[in-house]
Every structure is written in structure tokens, then in C-alpha cells.
C-alpha positions in Angstrom: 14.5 -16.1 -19.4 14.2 -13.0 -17.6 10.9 -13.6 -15.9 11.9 -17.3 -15.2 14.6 -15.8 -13.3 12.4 -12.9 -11.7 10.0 -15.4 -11.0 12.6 -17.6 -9.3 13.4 -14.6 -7.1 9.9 -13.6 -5.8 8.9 -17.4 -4.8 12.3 -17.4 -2.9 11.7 -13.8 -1.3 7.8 -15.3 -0.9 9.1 -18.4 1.0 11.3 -16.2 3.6 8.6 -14.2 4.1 6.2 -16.5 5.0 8.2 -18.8 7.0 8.8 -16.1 10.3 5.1 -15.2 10.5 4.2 -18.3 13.3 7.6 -17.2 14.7 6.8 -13.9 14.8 3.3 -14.8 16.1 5.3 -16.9 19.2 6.8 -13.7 20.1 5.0 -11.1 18.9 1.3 -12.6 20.4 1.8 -16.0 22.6 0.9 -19.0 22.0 -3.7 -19.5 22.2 -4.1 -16.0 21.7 -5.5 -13.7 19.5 -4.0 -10.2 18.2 -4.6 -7.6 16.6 -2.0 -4.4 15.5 -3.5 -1.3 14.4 -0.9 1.1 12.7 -2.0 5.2 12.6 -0.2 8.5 10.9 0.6 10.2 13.8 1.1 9.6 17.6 -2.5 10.7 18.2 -3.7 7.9 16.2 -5.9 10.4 14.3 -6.1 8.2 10.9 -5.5 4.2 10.6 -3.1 3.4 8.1 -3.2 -0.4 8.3 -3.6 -3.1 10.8 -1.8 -6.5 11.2 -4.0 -9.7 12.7 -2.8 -12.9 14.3 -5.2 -15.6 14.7 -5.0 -18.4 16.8 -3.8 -20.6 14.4 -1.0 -18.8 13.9 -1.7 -17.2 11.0 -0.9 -13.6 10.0 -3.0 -11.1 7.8 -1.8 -7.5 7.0 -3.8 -4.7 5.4 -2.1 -1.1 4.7 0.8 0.3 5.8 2.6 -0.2 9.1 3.8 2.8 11.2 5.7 3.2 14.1 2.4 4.8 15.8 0.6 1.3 16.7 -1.7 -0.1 19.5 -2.2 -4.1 19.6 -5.0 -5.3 21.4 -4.6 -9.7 22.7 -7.0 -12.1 23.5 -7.1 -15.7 24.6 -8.8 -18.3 22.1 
């Protein structure tokens, strides 16, 4: 009963995740374009610690961490 209910929990958690992502892309990236968020330890951006990648689809893909030390590169399709 307990992992039904865990189970339950994650899928709903799981579904508000993933349903900002295109929204986030809208505002984050634009509409036909491309980006890419790299997130580093420190303000020199010595070590990466993660990135985060729009596509032009819409679609988001995170690796790592996140930081508040980032640089975002955007390109057209």
C-alpha cells in the first residue's frame, strides 16, 4: 500500500514537472531556437557543474547540478 501510494506521488510530482518545460522553453529560449545553459562552481566558471539544453522542439535535457554561476549560449534552428 505504501509504494502504491509513493508511487502515486512521484507520477503526480513527474507530471508537474514535465508539463512547464515547453513553457519554460517559451520564456527561457524563444520560440525556433536552440539553447544551451551551462552551470559552474564559482563565478569564474572554473569547473562545470551541469548544463541544461533546449532543443528546438521544445524539449529540455538536464545533466548535473545547476548553480547560480551560469552562461547560456542561443541559436536559431
Amino acid at each position: 500500500m505504501i509504494r502504491r501510494t509513493l508511487f502515486a506521488a512521484m507520477l503526480a510530482i513527474g507530471a508537474f514537472v514535465a508539463v512547464p518545460a515547453s513553457a519554460a522553453h517559451a520564456a527561457a529560449c524563444g520560440v525556433d531556437y536552440h539553447c544551451a545553459t551551462y552551470y559552474y562552481s564559482d563565478p569564474n566558471h572554473t569547473t562545470q557543474v551541469g548544463y541544461r539544453v533546449w532543443t528546438c522542439g521544445g524539449d529540455m535535457t538536464q545533466v548535473g547540478a545547476t548553480s547560480p554561476y551560469s552562461r547560456t549560449s542561443k541559436s536559431p534552428c
